[in-house]
Backbone as JSON Lines, residues from 0, in Angstrom:
{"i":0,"aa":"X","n":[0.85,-1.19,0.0],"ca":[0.0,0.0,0.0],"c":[0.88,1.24,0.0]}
{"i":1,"aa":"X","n":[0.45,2.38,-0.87],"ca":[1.22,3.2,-1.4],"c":[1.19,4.05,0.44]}
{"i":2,"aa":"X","n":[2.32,5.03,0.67],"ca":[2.2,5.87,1.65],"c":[1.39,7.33,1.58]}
{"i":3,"aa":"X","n":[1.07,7.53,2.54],"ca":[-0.62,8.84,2.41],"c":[0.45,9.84,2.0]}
{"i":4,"aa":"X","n":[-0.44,10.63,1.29],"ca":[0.28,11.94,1.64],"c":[-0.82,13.02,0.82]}
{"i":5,"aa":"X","n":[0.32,14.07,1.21],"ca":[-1.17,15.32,0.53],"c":[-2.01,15.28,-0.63]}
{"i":6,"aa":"X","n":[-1.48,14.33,-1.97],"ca":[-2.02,14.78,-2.6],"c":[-2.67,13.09,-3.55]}
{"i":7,"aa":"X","n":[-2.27,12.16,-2.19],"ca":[-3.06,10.96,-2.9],"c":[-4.31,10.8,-1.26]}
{"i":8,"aa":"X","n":[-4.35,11.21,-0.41],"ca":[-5.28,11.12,0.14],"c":[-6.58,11.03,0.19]}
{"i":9,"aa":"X","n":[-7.86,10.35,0.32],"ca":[-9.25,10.44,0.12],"c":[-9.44,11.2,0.79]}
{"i":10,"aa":"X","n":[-10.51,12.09,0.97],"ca":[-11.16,13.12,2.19],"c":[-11.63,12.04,3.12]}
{"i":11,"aa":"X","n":[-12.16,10.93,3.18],"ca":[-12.46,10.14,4.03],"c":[-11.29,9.93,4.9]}
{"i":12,"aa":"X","n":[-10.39,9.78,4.45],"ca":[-9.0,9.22,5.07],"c":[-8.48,10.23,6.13]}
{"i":13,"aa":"X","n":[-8.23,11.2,5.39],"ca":[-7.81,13.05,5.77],"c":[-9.24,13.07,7.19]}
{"i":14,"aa":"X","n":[-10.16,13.19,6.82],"ca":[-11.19,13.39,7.61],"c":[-10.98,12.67,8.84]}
{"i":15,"aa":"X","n":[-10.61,11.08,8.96],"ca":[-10.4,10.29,10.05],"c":[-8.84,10.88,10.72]}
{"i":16,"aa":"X","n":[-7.95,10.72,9.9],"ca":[-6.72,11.5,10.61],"c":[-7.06,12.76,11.69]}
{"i":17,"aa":"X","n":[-7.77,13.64,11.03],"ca":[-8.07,15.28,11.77],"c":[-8.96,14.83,12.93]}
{"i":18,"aa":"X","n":[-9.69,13.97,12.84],"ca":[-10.53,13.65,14.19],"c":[-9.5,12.85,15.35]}
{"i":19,"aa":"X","n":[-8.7,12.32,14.27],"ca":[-7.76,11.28,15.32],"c":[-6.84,12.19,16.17]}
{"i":20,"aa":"X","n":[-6.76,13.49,15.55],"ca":[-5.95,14.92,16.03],"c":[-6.32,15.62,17.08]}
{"i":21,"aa":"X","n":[-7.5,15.08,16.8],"ca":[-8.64,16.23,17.39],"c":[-8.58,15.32,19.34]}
{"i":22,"aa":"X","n":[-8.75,13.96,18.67],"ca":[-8.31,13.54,20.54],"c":[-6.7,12.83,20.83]}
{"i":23,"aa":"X","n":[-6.27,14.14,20.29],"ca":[-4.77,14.21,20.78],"c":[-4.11,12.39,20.48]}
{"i":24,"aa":"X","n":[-4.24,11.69,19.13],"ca":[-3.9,10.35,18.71],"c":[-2.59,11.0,18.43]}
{"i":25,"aa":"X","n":[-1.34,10.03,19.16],"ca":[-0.31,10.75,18.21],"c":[0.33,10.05,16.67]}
{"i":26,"aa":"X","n":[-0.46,9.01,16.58],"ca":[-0.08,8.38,15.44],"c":[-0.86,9.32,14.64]}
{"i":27,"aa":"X","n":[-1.83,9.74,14.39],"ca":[-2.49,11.06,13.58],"c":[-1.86,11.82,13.45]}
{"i":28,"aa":"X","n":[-1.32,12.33,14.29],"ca":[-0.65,14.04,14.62],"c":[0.95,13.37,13.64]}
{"i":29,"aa":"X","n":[1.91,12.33,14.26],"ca":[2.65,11.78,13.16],"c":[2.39,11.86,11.38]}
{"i":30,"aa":"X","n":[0.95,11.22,11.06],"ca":[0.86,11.21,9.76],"c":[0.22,12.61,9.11]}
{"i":31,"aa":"X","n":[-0.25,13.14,9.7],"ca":[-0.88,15.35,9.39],"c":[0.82,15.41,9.18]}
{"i":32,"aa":"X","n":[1.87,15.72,10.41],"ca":[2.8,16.07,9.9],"c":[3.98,15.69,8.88]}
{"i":33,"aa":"X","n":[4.08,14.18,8.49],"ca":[4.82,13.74,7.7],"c":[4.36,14.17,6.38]}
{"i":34,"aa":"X","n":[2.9,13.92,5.85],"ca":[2.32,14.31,4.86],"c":[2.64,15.69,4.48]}
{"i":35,"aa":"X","n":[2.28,16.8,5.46],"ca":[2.84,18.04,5.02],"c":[3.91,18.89,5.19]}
{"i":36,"aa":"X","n":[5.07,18.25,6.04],"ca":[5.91,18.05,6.03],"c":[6.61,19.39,5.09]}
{"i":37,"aa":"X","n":[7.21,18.41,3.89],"ca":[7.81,19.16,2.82],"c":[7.09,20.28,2.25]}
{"i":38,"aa":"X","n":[5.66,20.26,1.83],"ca":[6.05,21.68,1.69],"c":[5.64,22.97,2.81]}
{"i":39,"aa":"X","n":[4.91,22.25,3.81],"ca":[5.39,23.78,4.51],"c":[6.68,24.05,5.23]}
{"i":40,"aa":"X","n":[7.71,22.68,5.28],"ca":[9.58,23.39,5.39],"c":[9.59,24.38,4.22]}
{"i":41,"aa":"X","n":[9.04,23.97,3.15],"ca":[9.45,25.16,1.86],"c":[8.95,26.51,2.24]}
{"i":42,"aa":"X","n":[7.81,26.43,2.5],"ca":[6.98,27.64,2.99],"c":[7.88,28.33,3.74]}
{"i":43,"aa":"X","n":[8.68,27.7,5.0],"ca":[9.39,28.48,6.18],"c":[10.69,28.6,5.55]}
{"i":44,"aa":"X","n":[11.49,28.25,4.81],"ca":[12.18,28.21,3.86],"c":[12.68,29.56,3.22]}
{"i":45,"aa":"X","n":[11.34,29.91,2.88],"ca":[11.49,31.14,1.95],"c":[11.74,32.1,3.1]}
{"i":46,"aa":"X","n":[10.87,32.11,3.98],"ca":[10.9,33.19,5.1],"c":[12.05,33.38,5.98]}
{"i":47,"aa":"X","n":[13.25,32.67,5.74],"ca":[14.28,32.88,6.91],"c":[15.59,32.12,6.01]}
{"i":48,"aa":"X","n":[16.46,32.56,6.28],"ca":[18.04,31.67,5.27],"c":[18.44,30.8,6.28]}
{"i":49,"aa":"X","n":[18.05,31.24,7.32],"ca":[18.52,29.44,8.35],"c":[17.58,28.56,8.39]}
{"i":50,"aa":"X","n":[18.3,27.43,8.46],"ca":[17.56,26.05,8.01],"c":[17.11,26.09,9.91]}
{"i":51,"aa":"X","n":[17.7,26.0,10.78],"ca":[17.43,25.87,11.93],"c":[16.2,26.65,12.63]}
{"i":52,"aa":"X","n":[15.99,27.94,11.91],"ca":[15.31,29.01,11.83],"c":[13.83,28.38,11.58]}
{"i":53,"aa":"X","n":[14.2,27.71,10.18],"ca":[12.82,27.26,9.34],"c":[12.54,26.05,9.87]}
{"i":54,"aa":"X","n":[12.95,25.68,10.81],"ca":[12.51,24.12,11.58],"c":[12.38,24.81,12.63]}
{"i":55,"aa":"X","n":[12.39,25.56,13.55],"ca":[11.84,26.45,14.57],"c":[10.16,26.62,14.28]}
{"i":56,"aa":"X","n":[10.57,27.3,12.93],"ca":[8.84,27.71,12.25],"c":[8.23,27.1,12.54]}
{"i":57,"aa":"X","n":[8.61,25.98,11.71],"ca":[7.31,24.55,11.19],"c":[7.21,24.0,12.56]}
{"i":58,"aa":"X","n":[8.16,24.04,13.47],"ca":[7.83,22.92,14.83],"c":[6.57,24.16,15.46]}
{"i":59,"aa":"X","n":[6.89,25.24,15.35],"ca":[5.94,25.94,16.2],"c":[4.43,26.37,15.72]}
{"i":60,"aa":"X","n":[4.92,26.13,14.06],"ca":[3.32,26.18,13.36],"c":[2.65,24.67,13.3]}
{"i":61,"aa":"X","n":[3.41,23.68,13.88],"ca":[2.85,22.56,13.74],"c":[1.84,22.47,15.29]}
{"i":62,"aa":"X","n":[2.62,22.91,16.07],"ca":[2.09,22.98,17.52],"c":[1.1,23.69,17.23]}
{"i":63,"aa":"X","n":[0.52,24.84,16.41],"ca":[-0.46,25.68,16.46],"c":[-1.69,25.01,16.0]}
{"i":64,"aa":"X","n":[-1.23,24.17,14.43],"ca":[-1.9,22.84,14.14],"c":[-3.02,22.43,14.52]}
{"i":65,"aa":"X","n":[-2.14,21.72,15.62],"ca":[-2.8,20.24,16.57],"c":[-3.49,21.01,17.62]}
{"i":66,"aa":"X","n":[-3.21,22.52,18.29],"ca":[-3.82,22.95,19.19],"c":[-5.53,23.62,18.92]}
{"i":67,"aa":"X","n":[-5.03,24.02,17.4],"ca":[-6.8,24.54,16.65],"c":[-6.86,23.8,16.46]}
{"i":68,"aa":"X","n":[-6.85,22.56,15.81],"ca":[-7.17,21.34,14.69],"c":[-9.05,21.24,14.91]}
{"i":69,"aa":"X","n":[-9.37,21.35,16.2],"ca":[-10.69,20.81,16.33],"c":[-11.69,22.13,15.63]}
{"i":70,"aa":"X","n":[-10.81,23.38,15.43],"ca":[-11.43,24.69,14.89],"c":[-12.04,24.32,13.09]}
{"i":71,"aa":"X","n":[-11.0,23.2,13.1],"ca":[-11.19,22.86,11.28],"c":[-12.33,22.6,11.09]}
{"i":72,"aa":"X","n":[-13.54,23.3,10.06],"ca":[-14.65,22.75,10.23],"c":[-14.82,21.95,8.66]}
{"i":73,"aa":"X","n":[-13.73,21.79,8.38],"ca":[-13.96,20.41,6.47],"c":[-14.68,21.38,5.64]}
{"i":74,"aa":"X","n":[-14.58,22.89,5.25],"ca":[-15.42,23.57,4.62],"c":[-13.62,24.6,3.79]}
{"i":75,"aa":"X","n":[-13.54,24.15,2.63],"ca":[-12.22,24.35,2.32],"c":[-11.48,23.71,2.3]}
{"i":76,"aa":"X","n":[-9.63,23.84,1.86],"ca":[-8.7,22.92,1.92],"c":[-7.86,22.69,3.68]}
{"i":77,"aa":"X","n":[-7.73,21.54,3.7],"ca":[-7.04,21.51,5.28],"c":[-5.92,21.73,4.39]}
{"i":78,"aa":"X","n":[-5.19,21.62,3.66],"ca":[-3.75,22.4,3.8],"c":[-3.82,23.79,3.49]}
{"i":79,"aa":"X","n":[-4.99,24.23,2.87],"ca":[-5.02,25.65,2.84],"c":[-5.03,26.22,4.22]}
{"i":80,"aa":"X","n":[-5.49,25.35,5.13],"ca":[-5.87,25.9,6.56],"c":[-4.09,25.78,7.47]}
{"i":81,"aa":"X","n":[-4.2,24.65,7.07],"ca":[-2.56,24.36,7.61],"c":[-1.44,25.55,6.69]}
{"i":82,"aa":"X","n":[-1.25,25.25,5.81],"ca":[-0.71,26.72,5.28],"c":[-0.76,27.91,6.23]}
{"i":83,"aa":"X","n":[-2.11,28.64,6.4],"ca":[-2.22,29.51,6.83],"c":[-1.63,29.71,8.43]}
{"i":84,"aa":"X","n":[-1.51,29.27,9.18],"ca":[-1.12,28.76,9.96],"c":[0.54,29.17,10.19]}
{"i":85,"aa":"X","n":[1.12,28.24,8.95],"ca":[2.97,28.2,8.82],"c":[2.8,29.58,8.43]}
{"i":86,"aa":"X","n":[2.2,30.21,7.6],"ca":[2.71,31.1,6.98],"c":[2.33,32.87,8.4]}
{"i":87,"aa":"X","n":[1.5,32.57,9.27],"ca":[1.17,33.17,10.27],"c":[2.45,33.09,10.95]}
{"i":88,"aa":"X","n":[3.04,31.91,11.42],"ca":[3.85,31.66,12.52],"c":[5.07,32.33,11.82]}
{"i":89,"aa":"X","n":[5.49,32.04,10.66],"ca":[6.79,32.96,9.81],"c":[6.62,34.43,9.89]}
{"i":90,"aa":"X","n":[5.2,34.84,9.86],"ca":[4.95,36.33,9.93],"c":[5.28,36.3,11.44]}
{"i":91,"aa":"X","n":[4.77,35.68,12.44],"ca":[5.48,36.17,14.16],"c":[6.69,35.92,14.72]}
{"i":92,"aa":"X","n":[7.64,35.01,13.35],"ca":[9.07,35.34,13.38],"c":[9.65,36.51,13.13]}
{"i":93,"aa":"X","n":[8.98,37.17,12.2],"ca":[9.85,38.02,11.62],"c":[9.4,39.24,12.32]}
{"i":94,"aa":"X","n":[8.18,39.22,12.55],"ca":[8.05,40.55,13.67],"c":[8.57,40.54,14.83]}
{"i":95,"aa":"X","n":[9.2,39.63,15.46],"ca":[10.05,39.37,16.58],"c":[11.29,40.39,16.54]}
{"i":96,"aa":"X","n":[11.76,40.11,15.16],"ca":[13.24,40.81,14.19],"c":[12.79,42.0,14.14]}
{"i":97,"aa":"X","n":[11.83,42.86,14.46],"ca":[11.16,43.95,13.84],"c":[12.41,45.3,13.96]}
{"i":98,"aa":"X","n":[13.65,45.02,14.14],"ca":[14.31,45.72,13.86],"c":[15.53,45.8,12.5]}
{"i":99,"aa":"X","n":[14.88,45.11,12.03],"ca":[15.18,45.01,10.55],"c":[14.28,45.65,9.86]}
{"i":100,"aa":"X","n":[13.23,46.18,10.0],"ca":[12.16,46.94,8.95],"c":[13.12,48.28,9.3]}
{"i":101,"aa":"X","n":[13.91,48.76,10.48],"ca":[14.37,50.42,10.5],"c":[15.15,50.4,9.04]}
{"i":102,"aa":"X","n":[15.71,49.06,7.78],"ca":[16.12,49.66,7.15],"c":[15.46,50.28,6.16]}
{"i":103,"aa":"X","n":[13.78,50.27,6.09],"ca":[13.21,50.71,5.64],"c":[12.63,51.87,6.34]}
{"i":104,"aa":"X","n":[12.63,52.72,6.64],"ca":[11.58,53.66,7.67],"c":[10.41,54.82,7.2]}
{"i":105,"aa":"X","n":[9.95,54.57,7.99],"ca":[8.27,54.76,7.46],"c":[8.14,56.61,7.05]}
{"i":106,"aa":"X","n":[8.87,57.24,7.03],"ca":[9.41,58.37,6.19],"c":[9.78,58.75,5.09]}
{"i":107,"aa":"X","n":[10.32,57.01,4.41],"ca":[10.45,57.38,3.26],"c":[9.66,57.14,2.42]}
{"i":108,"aa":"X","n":[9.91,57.68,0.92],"ca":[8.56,57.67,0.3],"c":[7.88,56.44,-1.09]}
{"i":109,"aa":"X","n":[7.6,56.05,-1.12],"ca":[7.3,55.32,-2.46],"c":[7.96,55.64,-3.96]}
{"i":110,"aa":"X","n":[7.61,57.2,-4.1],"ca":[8.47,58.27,-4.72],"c":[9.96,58.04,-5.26]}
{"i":111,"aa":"X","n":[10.2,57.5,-4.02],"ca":[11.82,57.24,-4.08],"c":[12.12,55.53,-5.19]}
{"i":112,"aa":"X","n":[11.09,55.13,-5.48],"ca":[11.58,53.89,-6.66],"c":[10.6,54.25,-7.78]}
{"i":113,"aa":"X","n":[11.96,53.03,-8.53],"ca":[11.35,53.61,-10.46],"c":[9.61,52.86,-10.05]}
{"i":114,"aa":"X","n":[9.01,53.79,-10.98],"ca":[7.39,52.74,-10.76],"c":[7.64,52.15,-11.48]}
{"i":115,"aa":"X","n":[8.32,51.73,-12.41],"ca":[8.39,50.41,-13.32],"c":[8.63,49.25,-12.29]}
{"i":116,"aa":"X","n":[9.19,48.87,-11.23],"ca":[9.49,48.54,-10.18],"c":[8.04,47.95,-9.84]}
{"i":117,"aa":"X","n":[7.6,48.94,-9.18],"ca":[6.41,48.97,-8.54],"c":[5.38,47.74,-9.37]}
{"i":118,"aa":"X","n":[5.24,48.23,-10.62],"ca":[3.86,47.62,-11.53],"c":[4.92,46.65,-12.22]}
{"i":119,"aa":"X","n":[5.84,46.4,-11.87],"ca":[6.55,45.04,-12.75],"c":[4.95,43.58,-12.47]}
{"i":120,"aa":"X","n":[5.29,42.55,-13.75],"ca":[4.31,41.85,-13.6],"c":[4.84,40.65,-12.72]}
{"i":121,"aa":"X","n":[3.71,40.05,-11.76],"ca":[4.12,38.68,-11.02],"c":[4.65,37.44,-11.92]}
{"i":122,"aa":"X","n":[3.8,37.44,-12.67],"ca":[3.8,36.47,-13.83],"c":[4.95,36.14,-14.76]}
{"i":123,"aa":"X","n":[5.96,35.16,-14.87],"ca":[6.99,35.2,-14.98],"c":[8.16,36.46,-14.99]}
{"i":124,"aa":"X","n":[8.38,36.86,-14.2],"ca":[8.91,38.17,-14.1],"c":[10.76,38.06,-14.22]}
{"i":125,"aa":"X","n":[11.39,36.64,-14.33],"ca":[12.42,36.55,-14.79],"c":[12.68,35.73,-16.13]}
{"i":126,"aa":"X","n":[13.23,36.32,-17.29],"ca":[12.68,36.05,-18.68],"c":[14.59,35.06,-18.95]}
{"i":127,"aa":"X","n":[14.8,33.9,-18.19],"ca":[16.09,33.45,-18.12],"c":[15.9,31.58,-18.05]}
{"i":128,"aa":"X","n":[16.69,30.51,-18.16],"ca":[16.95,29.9,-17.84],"c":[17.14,29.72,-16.0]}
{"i":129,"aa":"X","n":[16.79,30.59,-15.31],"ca":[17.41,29.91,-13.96],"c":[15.68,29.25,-13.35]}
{"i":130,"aa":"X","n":[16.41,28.32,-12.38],"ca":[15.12,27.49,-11.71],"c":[14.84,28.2,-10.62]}
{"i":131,"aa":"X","n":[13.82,27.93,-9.89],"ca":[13.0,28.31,-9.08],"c":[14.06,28.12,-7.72]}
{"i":132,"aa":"X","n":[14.8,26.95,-7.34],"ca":[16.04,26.74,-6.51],"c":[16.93,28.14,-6.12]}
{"i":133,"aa":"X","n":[17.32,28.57,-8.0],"ca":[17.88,29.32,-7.76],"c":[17.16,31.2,-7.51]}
{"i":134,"aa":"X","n":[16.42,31.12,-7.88],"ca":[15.29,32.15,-7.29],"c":[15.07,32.32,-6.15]}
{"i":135,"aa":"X","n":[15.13,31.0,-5.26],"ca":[14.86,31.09,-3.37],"c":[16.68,31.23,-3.25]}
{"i":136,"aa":"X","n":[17.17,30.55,-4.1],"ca":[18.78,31.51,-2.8],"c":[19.1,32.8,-3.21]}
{"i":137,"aa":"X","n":[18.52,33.6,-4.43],"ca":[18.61,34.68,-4.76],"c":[18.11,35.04,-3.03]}
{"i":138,"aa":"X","n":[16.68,34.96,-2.85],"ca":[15.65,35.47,-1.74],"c":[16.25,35.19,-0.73]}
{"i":139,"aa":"X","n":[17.59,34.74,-0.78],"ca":[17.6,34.16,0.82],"c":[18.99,35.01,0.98]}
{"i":140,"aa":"X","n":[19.38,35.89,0.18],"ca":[20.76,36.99,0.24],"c":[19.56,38.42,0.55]}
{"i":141,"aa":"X","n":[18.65,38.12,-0.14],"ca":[17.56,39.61,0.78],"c":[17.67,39.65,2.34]}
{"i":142,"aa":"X","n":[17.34,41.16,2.51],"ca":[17.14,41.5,4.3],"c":[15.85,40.88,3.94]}
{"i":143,"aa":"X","n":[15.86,40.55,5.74],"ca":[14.51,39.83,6.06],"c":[13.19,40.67,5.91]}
{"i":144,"aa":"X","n":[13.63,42.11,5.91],"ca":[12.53,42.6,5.48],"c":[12.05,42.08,4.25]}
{"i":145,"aa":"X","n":[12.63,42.84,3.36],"ca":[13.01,42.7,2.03],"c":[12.06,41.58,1.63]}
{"i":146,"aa":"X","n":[12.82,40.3,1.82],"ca":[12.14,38.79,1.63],"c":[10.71,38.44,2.32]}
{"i":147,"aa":"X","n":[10.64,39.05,3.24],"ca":[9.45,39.14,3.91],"c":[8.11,39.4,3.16]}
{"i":148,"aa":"X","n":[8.23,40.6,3.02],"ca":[7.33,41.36,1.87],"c":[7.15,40.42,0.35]}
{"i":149,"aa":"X","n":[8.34,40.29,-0.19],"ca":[8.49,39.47,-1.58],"c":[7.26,38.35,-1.02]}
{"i":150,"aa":"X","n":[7.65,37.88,0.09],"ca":[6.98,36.26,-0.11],"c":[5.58,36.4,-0.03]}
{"i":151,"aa":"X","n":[5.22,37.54,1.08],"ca":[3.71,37.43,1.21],"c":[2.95,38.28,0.36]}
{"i":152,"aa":"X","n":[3.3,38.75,-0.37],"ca":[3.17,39.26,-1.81],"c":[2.91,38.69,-3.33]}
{"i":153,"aa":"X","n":[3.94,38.04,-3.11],"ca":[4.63,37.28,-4.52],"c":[3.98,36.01,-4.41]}
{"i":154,"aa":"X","n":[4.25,34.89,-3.24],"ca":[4.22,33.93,-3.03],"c":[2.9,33.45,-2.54]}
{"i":155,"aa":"X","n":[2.22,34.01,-1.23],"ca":[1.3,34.09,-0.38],"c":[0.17,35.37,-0.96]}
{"i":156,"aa":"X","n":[0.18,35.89,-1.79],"ca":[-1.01,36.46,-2.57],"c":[-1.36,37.44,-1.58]}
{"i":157,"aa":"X","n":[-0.99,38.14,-0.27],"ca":[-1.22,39.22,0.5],"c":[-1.58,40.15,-0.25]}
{"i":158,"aa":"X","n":[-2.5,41.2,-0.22],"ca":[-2.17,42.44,-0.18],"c":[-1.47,43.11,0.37]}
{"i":159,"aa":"X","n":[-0.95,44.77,-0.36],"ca":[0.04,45.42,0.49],"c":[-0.79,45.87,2.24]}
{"i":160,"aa":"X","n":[-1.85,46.12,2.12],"ca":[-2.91,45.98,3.87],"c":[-2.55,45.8,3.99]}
{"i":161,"aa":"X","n":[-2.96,43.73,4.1],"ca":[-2.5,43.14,4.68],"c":[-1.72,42.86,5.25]}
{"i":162,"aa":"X","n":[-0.53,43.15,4.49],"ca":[1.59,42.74,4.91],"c":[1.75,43.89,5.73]}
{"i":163,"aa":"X","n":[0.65,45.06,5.44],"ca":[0.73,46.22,6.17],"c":[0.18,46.07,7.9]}
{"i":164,"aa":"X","n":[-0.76,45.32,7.8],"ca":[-1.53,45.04,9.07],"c":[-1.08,43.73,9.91]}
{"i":165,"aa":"X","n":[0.04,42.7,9.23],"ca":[0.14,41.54,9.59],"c":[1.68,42.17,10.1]}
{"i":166,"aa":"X","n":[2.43,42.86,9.72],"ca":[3.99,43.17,10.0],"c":[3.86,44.37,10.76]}
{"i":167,"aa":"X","n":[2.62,44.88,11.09],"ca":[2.9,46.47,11.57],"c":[3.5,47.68,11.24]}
{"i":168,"aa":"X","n":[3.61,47.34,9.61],"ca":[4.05,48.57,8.67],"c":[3.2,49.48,7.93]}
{"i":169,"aa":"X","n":[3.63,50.51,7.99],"ca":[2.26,51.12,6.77],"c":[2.87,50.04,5.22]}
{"i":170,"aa":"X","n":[1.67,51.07,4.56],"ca":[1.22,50.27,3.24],"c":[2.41,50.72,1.93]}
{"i":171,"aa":"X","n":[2.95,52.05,2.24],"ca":[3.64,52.68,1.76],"c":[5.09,52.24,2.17]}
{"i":172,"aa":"X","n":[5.46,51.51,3.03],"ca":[6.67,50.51,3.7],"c":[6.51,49.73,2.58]}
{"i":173,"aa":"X","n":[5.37,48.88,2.55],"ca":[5.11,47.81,1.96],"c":[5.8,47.23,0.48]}
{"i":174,"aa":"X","n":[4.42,48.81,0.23],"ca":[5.1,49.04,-1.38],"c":[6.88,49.23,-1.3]}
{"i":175,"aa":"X","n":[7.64,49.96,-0.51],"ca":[9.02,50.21,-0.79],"c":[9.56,49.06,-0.8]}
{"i":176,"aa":"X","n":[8.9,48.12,0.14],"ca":[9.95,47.25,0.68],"c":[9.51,45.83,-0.53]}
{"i":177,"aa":"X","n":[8.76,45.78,-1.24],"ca":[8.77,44.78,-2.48],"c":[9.22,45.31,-3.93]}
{"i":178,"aa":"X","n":[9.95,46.83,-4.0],"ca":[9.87,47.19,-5.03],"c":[11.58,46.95,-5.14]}
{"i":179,"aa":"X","n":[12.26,47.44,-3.56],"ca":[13.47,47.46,-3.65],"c":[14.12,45.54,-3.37]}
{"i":180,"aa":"X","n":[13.18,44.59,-2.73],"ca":[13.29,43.45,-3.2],"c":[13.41,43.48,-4.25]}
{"i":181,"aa":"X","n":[11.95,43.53,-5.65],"ca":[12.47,43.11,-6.71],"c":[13.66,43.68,-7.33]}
{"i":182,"aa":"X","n":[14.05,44.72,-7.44],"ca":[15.23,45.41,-7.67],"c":[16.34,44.65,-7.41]}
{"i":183,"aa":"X","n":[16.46,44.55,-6.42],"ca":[17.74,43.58,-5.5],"c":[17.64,42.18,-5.83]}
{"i":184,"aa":"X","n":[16.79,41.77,-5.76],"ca":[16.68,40.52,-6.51],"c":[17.17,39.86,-8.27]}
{"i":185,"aa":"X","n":[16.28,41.29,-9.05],"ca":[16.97,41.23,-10.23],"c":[18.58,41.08,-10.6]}
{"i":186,"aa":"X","n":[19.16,42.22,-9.81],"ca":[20.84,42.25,-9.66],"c":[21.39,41.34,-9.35]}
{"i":187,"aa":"X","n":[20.75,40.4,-8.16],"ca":[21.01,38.79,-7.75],"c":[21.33,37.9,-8.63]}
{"i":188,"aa":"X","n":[19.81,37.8,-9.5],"ca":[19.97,36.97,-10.98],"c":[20.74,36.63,-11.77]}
{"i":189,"aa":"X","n":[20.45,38.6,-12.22],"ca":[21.41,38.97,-13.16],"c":[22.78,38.46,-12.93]}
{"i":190,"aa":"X","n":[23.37,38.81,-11.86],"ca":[25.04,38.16,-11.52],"c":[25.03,36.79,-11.9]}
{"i":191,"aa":"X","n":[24.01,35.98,-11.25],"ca":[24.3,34.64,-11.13],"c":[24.04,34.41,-12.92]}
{"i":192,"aa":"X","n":[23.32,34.5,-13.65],"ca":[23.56,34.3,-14.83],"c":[24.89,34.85,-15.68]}
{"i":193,"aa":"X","n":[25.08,35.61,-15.33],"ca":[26.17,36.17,-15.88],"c":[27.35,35.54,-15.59]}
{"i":194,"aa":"X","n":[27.59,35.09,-14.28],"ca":[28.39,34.4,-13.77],"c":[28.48,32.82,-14.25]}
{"i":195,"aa":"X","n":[27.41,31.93,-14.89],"ca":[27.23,30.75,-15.64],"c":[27.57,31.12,-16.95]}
{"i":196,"aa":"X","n":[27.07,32.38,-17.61],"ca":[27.73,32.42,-18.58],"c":[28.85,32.88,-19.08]}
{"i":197,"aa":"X","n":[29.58,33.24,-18.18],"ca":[31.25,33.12,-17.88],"c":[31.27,35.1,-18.65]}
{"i":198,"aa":"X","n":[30.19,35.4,-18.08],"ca":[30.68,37.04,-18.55],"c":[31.36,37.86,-17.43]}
């Protein structure tokens, strides 16, 4: 018999696991986390360049998990719910750091980047040979601000509010702080391609 996981699971199956969660089974709570496992390490991944960091995350968004689990009411995706969750607990990492946003400060102005920047498109926005691998270690030489913003933006579909109301920044932070990511990011690329192609 093949091993469960996220995306060969029946809802029947999934459904008995979350109840088995629900009265604290730890063979349940074992198979919720092995199953999703990989990708919400990716999720915490993006949000921090230490690996130790991003297993901090997931152990503490897993604990958050099993402590709502009985909140899950089967109306939606449970990994959309679990997602939300990792990607919460990475946002109360990084506001911990909240002295890494002073390199942005809420004085300066939007004004101050090209708007080409600004309205660049999400949608393949690097027109190159490099993989997605190399796209997250680009993100992982960003300040944590910086990467912060990119992910729940780029990655996590936030609005600027939102990243505004979830990080305790204005909206106008927001905008600076994903415009001068992509910026910084591009230059990232750019090197590393340039650097494969021996220019």
């Amino acid at each position: 018999m093949s091993v469960l996981n996220a995306d060969n699971i029946s809802e029947d199956q999934l459904k008995e696991l979350i109840q088995g969660c629900v009265r604290n089974h730890r063979k349940s709570q074992e198979s919720i986390y092995k199953m999703f496992y990989g990708k919400m390490m990716a999720i915490c991944r993006r949000y921090t360049k230490n690996t130790d960091q991003a297993k901090d995350i997931l152990q503490d968004g897993f604990i958050k998990v099993f402590k709502n689990i009985e909140k899950f009411n089967f109306e939606g995706s449970f990994e959309g719910w679990v997602r939300r969750i990792v990607v919460n607990t990475a946002i109360d990492f990084t506001r911990k750091a909240k002295n890494d946003y002073l390199l942005m400060n809420e004085n300066q102005s939007i004004d101050d980047f090209d708007e080409d920047l600004l309205e660049e498109e999400d949608d393949e926005p690097y027109d190159n040979p490099l993989k997605v691998g190399d796209v997250i270690e680009g993100m992982n030489k960003l300040s944590n601000a910086y990467r912060t913003v990119f992910n729940l933006y780029v990655f996590d579909n936030y609005t600027h509010q939102e990243i505004a109301d979830a990080l305790d920044i204005s909206v106008g932070t927001s905008k600076s702080n994903l415009a001068k990511a992509r910026a910084n990011l591009k230059k990232i690329l750019t090197k590393e391609l340039e650097k494969r192609n021996g220019e």
